[in-house]
ZATOR-402451 format. One record per residue (C-alpha): residue in one letter; x negated, y, z. Coordinates in steps of 0.2 Angstrom, whole numbers, padded with zeros to 4 digits, always signed. Each point is the difference from the previous one (the first is absolute). Last residue first. Layout:
<atoms>
aXYZ;...
</atoms>
This chain:
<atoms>
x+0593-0237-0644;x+0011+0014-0003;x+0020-0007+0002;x+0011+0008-0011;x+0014+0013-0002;x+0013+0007-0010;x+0009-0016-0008;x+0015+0007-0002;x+0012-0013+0012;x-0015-0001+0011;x-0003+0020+0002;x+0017+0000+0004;x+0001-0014+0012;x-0013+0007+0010;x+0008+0018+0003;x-0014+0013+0000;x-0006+0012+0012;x-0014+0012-0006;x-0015+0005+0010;x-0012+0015-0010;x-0015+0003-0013;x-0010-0015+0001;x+0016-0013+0004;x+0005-0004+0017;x+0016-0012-0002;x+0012-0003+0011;x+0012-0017-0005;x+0019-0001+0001;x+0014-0013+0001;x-0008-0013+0013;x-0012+0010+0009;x-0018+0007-0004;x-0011+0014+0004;x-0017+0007-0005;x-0001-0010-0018;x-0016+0005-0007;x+0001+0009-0017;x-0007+0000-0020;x+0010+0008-0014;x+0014+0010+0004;x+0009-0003-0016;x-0003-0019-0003;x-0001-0002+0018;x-0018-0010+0003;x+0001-0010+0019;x-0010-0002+0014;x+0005-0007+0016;x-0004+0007+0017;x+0018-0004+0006;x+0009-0015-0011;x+0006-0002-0016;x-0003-0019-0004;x+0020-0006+0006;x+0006+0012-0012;x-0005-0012-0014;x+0003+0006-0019;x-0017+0011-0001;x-0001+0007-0017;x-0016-0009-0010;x+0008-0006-0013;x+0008+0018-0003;x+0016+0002-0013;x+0006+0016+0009;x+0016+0003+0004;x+0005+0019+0000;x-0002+0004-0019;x+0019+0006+0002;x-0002+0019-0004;x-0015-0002-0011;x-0017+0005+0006;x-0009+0011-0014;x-0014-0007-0011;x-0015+0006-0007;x-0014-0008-0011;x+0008-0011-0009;x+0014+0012-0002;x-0010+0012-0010;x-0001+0016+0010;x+0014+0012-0003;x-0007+0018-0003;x+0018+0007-0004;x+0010-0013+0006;x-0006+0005+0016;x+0003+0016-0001;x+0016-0003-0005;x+0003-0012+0016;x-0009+0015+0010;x+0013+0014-0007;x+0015-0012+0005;x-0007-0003+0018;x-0004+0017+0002;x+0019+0007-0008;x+0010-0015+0012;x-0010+0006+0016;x+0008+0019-0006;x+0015-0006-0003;x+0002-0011+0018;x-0008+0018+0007;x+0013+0011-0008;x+0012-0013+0009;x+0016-0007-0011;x+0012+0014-0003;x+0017-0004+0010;x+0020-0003-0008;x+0013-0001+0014;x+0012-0018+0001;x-0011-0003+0016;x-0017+0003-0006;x-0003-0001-0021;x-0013+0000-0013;x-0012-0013+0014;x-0015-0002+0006;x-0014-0013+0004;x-0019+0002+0000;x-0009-0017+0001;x-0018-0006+0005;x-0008-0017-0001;x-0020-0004+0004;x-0006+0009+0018;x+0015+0013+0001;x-0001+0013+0014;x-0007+0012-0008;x+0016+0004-0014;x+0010+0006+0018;x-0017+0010+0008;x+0003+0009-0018;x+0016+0004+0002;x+0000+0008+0016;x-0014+0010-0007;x+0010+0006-0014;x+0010+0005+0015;x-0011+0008+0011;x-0005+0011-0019;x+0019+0005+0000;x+0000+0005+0017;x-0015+0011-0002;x+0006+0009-0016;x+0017+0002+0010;x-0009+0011+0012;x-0008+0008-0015;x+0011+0007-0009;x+0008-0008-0013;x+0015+0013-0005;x+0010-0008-0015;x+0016+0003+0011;x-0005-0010+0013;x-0014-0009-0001;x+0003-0022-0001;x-0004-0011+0018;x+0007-0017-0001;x-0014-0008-0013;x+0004-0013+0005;x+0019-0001+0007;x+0007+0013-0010;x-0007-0005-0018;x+0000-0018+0002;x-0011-0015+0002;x+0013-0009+0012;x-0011-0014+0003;x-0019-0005+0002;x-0005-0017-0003;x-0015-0007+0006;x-0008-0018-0002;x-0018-0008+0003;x+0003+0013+0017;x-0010+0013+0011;x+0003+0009+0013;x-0010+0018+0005;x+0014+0010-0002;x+0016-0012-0001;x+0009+0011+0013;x+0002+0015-0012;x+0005-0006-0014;x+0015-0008+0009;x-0001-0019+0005;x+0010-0017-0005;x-0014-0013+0001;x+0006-0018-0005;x-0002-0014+0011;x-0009-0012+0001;x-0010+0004+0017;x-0012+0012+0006;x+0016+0011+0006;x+0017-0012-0001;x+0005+0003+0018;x+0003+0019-0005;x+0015-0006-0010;x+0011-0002+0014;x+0002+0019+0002;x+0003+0002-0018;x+0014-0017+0003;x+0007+0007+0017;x+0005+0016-0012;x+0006-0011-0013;x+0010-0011+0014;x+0009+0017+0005;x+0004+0007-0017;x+0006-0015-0005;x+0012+0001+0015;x+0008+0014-0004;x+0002-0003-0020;x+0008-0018+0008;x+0011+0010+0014;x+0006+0013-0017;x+0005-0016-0010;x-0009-0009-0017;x-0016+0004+0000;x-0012-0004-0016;x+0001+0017-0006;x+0000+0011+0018;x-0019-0003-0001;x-0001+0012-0018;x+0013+0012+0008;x-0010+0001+0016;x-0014+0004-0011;x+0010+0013-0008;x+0006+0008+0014;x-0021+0001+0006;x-0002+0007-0016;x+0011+0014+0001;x-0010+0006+0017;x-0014+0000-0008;x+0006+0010-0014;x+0007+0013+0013;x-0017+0006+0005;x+0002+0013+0014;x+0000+0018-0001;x+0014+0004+0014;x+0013+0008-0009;x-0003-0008-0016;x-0003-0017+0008;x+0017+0000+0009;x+0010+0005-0017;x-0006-0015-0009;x+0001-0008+0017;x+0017+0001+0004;x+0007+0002-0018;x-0006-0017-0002;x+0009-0006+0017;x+0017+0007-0006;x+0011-0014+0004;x+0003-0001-0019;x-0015-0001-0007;x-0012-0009+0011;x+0011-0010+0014;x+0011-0002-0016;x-0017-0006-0012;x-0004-0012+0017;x+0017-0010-0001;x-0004-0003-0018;x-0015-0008+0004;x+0007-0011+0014;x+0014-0004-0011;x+0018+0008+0001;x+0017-0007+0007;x-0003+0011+0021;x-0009+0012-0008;x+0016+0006-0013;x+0009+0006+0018;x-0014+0007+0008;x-0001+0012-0016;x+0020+0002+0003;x-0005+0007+0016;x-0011+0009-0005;x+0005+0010-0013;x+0014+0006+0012;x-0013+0007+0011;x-0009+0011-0015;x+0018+0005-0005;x+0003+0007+0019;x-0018+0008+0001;x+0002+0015-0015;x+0014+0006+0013;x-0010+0001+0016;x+0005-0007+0014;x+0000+0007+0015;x+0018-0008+0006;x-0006-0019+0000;x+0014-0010-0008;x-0007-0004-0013;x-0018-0006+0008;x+0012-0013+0010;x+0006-0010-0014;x-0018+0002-0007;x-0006-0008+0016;x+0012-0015+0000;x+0016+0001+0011;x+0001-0005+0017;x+0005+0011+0009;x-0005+0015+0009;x-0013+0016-0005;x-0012+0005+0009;x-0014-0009-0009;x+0006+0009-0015;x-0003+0017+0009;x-0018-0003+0003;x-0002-0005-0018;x+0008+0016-0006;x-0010+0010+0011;x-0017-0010-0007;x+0006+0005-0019;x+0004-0011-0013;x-0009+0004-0018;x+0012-0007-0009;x-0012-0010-0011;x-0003-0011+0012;x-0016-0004+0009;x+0002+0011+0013;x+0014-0013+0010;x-0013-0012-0001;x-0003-0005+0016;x+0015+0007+0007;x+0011-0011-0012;x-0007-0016+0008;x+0007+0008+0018;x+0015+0006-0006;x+0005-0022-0006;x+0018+0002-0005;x-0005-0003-0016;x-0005-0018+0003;x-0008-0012-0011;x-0005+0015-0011;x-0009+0008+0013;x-0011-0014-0001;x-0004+0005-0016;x-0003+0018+0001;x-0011-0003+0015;x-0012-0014-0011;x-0004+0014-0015;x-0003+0013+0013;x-0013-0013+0012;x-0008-0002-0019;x-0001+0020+0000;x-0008+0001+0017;x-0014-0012-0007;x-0002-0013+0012;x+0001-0015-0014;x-0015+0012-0010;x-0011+0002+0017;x-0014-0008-0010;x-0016+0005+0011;x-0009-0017+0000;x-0007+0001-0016;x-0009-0015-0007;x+0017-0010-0003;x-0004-0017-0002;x+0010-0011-0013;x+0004-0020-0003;x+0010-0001-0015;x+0016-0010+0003;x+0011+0009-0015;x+0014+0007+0013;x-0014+0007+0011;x-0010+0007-0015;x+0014+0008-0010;x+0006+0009+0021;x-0018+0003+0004;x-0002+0007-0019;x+0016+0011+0002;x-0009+0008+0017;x-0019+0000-0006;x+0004+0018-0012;x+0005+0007+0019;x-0015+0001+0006;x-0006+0012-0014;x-0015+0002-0012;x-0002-0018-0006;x-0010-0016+0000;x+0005-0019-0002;x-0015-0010+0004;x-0007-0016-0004;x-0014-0012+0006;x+0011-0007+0012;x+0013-0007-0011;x-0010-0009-0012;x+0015-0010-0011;x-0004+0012-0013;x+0015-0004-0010;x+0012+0004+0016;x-0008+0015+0002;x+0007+0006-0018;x+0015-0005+0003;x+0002+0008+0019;x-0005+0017-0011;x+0011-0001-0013;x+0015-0005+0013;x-0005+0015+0010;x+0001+0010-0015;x+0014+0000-0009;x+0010+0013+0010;x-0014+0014-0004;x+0008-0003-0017;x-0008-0001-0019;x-0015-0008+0007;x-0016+0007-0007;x-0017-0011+0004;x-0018+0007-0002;x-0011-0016+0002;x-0017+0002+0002;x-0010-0012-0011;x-0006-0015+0008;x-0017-0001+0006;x-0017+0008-0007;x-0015-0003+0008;x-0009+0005+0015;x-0014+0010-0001;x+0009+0017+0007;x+0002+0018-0003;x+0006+0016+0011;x-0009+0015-0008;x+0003+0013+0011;x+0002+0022+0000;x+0002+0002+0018;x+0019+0006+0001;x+0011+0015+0000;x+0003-0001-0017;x+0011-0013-0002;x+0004-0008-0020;x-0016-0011+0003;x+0011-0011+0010;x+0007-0008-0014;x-0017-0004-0008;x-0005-0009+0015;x+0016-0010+0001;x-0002-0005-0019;x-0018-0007+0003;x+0002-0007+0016;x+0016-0011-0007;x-0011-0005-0016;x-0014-0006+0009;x+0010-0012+0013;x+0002+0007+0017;x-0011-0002+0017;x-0017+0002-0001;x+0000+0019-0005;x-0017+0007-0005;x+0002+0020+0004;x-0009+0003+0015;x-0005+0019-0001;x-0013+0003+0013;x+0001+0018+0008;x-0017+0009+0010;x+0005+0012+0013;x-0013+0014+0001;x+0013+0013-0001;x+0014-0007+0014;x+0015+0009+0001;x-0002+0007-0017;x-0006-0013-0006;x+0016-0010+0004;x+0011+0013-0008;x+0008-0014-0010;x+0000-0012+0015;x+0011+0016+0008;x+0011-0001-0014;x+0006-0017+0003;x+0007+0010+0017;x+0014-0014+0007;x+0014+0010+0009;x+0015-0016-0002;x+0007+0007-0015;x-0018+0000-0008;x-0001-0019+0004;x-0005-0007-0018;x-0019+0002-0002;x-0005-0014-0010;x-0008+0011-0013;x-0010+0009+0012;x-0008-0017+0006;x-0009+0001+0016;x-0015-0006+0011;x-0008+0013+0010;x-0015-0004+0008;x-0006+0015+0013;x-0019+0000+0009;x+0003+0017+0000;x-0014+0000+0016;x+0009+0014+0012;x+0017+0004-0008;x+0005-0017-0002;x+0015+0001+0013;x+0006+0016-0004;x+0003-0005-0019;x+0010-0016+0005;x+0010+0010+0010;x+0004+0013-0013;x+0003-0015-0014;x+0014-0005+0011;x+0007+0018+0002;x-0002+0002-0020;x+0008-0019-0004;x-0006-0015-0003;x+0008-0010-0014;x-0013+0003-0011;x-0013-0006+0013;x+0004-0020-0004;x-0015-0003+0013;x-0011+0009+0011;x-0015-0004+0005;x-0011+0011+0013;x-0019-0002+0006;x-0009+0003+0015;x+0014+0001+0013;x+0002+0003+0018;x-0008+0016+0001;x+0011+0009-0012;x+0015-0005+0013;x-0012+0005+0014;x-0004+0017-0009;x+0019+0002-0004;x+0004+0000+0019;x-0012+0010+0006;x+0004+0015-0014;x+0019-0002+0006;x+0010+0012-0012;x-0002-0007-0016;x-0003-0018+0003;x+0017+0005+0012;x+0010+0005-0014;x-0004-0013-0012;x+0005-0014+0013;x+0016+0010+0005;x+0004+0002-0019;x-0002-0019-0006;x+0009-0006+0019;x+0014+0013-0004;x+0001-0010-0015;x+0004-0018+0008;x+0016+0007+0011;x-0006+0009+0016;x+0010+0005+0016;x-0008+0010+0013;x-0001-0002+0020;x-0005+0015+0010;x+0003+0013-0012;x+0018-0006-0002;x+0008+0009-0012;x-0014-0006-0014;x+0013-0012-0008;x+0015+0009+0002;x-0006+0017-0008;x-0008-0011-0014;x+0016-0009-0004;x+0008+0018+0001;x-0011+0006-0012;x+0001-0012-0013;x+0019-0001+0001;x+0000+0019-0004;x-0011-0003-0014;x+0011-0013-0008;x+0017+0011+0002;x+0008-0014-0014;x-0012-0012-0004;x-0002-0001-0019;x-0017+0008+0002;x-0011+0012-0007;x-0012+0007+0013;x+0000+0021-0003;x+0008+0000+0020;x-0013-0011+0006;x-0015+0012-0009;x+0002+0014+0017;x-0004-0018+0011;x-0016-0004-0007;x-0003-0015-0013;x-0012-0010+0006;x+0003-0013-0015;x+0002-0015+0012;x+0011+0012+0010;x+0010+0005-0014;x+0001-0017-0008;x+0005-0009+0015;x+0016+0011+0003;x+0006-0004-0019;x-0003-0018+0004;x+0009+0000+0016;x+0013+0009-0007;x+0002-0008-0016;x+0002-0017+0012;x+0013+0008+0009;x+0009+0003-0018;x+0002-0018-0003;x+0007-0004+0016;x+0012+0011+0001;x+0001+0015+0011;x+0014+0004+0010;x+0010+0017+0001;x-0002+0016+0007;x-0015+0007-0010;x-0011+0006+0014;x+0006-0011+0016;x+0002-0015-0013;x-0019+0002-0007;x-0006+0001+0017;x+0007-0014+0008;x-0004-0013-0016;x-0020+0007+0000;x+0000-0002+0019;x+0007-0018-0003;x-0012-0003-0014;x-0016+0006+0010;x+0004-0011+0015;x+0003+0007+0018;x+0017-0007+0002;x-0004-0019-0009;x-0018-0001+0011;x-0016+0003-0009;x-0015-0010-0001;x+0003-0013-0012;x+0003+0012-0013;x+0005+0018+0000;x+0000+0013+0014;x-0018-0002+0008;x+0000+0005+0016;x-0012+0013+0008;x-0009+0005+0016;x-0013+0017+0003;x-0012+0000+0010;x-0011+0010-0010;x-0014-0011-0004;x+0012-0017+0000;x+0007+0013-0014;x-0012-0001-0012;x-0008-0019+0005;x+0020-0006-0005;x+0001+0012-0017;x-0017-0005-0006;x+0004-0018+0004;x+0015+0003-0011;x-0008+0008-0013;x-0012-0016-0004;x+0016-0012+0000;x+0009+0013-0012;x-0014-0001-0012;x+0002-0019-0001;x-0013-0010+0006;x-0015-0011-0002;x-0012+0003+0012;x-0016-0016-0005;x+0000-0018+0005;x-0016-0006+0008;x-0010-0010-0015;x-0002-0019-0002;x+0016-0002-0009;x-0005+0013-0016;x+0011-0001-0017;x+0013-0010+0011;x+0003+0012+0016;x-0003+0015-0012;x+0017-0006-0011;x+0007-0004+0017;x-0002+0016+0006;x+0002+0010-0016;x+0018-0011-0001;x+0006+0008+0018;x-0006+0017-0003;x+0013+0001-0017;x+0012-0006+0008;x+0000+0014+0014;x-0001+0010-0016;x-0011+0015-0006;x-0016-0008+0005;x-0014+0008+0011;x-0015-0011+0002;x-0014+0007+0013;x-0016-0003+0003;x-0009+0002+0015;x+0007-0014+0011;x-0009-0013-0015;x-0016+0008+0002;x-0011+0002-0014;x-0014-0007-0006;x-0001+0005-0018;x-0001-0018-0004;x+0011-0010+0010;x+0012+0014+0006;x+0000+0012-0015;x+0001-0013-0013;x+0014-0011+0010;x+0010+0018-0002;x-0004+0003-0019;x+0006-0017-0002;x+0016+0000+0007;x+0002+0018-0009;x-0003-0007-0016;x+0010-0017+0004;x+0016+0012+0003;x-0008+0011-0018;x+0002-0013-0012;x+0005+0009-0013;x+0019-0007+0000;x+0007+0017-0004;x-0013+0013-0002;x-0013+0004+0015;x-0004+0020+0003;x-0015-0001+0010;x-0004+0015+0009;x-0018+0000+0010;x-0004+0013+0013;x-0019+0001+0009;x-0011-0017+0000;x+0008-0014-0005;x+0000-0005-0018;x-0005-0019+0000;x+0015-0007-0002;x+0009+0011-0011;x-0015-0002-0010;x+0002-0019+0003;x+0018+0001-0009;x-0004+0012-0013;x-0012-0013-0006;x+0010-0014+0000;x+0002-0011+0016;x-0003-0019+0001;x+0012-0009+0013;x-0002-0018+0001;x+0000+0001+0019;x-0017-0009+0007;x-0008-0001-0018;x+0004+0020-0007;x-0002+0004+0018;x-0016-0006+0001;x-0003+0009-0018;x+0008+0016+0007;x-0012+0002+0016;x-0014-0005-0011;x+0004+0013-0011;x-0003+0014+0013;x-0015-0008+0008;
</atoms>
């Protein structure tokens, strides 16, 4: 019965399993841990696990239930399970806050007790967790907080909660945020003042729903009641409250599938517990693991260095990632001599693949995409910008940069100057600022600041600097109008001085002036840099029109988890940026230990997103500084180097094994298909890499393609131009 099911599907789907696969499948009595490596199949695994359960097993639908880490996530399982099995009623899929949430509502509809949701659609612009967050910080620090350092915040206060940190340990938290656990409180204190009506943000929901599985014996029997067997998906970004509820909720039958990857754990900032899938028999001591190793995805060379590379970590399931596809091009380590050179490297090298959508530019920070959107925009190379969280042109520090320019235009202008008035190297008190206000005329603001009767003596050569620094910017280039705003206005000092009283990272700062310098390049006036700005911003924002079409992927390391491209380049390879965690003093205890290993991590979901051509770029010097190229981009470089010796070593007569060269892309095939008129839904076709498929979808620029092991989209005229694919008769 067991392999009809999978011949049947093997005919009706072209989906055929390896072995590991169907024993995912067909394990489904008591707990189950399936650790999936990149591109091991493991969405259609569990598609298929699910369709096994309901046709064969018997089970209903309503009793299953598919927890996925995203609400994107949810949304493609339900269309992958709507193709794989049409005739059948569709099954729960849903994020782990959706399940929470009903928790939460059944919870306090027991107890009387109304709510309001304080982010999202459902909350109003007073009662709305960033507005409380804004209020609060300004009441206990006295001044405003930026945009950048709100969303630290929000993370910071996230982690705790998704941790289950108690209150005593708020005080131990290590933040930049100044008075962090005093905020914390007060946030609570406001959001539980009201017995009668209680404001919730996402992770009070996670806490409430543990809280009351725990507390309420009636209400965890019906929520252990209402399912038979639980999924849950991408589980190494689930954190310890998360895994809590999903513990509570199988208590009874342990009917428990945990799918995860330990190495692609990368969210430890955000309270996800990798350690917790390490400790799985712990939790659960009958639970049987499956290691899914074979990776579909990359070429054989690419699997093979990024599996070594990950070995490094020992916090891990010791896995063999391997692979039957063949070898592609070699991985390419490139070594610019400036970070300046860069953009236009990259745009050349996209350019000469002419595939647009099938490549993608990664890297550790937002702000690496900001001087490629400028290259890109100039060059007319289509982009989409996968993260949607760039706040770089609202950066406080850009809004510094535009206020010390427009007061240029008029000097007189108290109200520009108040912006900014702290960003001087004078160090200008607010007494002094209310008592410039005060006074008459119409004299420029450093006219004025002489003739205020606090000052103090160090002050009055500082203000006369200025004004004769005001004086060059109105002759100098945009650049060089930047380095005065830098050097001699005092801005540099500012934050040098600024990040070692309050502890945060000046470098990033720096490199946002130097991004600004690299725009400022092709500008020629003030109101032109301005307004680049601007149409850049409305450019990124723009950009998200061009998702599914051809346009280049610009995306952080993070973001591109669970994509996958014919083409990936990952930038700014340096010491700093990745790895950016190094012991201090020598001392590598095992806080930084854990950070270092998310990182290698970080690293390795990078490499894992590349099917055929992967390149590591850095660079010998960053904005006129000299920088080490990433540990990791040597330590890819020593593999790969080690393996081609190897190979040398116990070479195989050429007759008898050959490597893909870097431009064996056409391919001298009678038989390639050179009409796109014949591809049509329900057709068969031979990929020359992918082997046989049935086209699922079809339009004019793209086909869908179910293959044995998984779908893959590809561009027509592509596999035309190369010669990829033929009709099967």
């Amino acid at each position: 019965m067991n392999e009809g099911f999978f011949e049947r599907k093997k005919k009706e789907l072209g989906v055929a399993l390896n072995d590991k696969q169907k024993a995912a499948v067909l394990s489904n009595e008591g707990p189950l841990l399936i650790l999936a490596s990149p591109g091991s199949g493991k969405t259609t695994t569990i598609i298929m696990k699910i369709g096994y359960l309901i046709e064969i097993k018997g089970v209903n639908p309503a009793r299953i239930k598919a927890v996925t880490f995203s609400r994107a996530s949810a949304n493609d399982m339900k269309e992958r399970f709507k193709k794989f099995f049409p005739k059948l009623p569709q099954v729960d899929f849903s994020t782990i806050h959706s399940l929470a949430y009903k928790i939460v509502q059944e919870h306090f509809r027991n107890l009387n007790i109304s709510y309001q949701l304080i982010e999202g659609s459902d909350s109003d612009r007073y009662l709305n967790k960033r507005t409380i967050l804004r209020n609060i910080y300004k009441q206990v620090n006295n001044e405003r907080i930026t945009e950048d350092k709100l969303e630290e915040l929000i993370t910071s206060i996230s982690y705790i909660k998704n941790k289950l940190l108690p209150k005593e340990q708020w005080l131990e938290f290590q933040s930049i945020i100044p008075k962090f656990s005093l905020i914390v409180d007060r946030y609570k204190h406001i959001k539980e003042s009201n017995r009668m009506q209680l404001l919730l943000d996402y992770d009070d929901m996670l806490i409430i729903a543990n809280n009351a599985l725990q507390q309420n014996p009636s209400l965890l029997a019906k929520y252990q009641g209402s399912f038979d067997f639980v999924l849950t998906d991408e589980s190494q970004d689930t954190s310890l409250v998360q895994h809590k509820i999903i513990e509570q909720l199988v208590q009874r039958h342990k009917n428990l599938c945990v799918v995860a990857d330990d190495d692609q754990s990368i969210y430890g900032w955000r309270g996800a517990e990798p350690q917790y899938l390490l400790d799985f028999k712990n939790v659960y001591p009958t639970a049987k693991i499956i290691f899914m190793e074979q990776n579909y995805r990359s070429s054989k060379n690419i699997v093979a260095t990024a599996n070594e590379f990950i070995k490094q970590n020992n916090k891990r399931y010791h896995k063999n990632m391997f692979t039957e596809n063949p070898e592609s091009r070699p991985i390419v380590f490139k070594q610019l001599m400036n970070s300046s050179l860069q953009p236009k490297h990259l745009a050349l090298e996209v350019k000469h693949l002419n595939d647009f959508k099938n490549t993608a530019i990664l890297y550790r920070n937002n702000i690496s995409s900001i001087v490629l959107i400028d290259y890109f925009e100039r060059e007319g190379i289509p982009f989409y910008m996968k993260d949607s969280d760039n706040l770089f042109f609202n950066h406080w520090l850009v809004e510094d940069v535009l206020n010390f320019m427009r007061l240029s235009f008029d000097l007189r202008r108290i109200d520009i100057f108040e912006k900014i008035y702290t960003k001087f190297g004078g160090y200008f008190s607010r007494e002094q600022l209310e008592k410039l206000r005060r006074i008459p005329g119409d004299e420029s603001v450093f006219d004025k600041l002489l003739q205020l009767p606090n000052l103090q003596n160090y002050q009055k050569p500082y203000i006369e600097g200025y004004k004769k620094s005001y004086e060059k910017i109105k002759t100098c280039t945009i650049k060089e109008v930047i380095r005065i705003i830098r050097k001699e206005l005092g801005l540099d000092s500012v934050i040098e001085n600024g990040s070692k009283r309050f502890g945060y990272n000046a470098d990033s700062l720096f490199d946002i002036l130097n991004t600004l310098a690299m725009i400022a390049e092709s500008t020629s006036t003030m109101k032109e840099f301005a307004e680049r700005l601007k149409y850049l911003d409305a450019v990124m924002k723009e950009s998200k029109k061009y998702r599914g079409k051809n346009a280049v992927t610009f995306s952080t390391f993070h973001s591109s988890k669970g994509l996958e491209f014919e083409n990936v380049y990952m930038i700014d390879l340096i010491d700093g940026v990745i790895p950016s965690v190094f012991p201090k003093d020598d001392d590598k205890s095992e806080d930084w230990k854990e950070e270092r290993e998310e990182e290698v991590r970080l690293f390795y979901v990078g490499m894992t997103r590349a099917i055929h051509n992967l390149q590591l770029v850095t660079y010998s010097r960053k904005f006129e500084k000299n920088v080490d190229a990433s540990q990791f981009w040597k330590h890819v470089k020593r593999i790969v180097n080690q393996s081609i010796k190897h190979t040398e070593q116990y070479r195989i007569p050429s007759t008898q094994y050959k490597v893909s060269k870097p431009k064996e892309h056409k391919r001298n095939n009678p038989n390639a298909l050179k009409d796109k008129n014949l591809l049509k839904n329900g057709t068969i076709i031979k990929h020359h890499v992918f082997g046989n498929g049935k086209i699922i979808s079809c339009d004019t620029e793209t086909i869908e393609i179910q293959f044995s092991q998984n779908i893959k989209k590809l561009q027509i005229a592509i596999c035309i131009e190369h010669g990829l694919i033929e009709l099967v008769e």
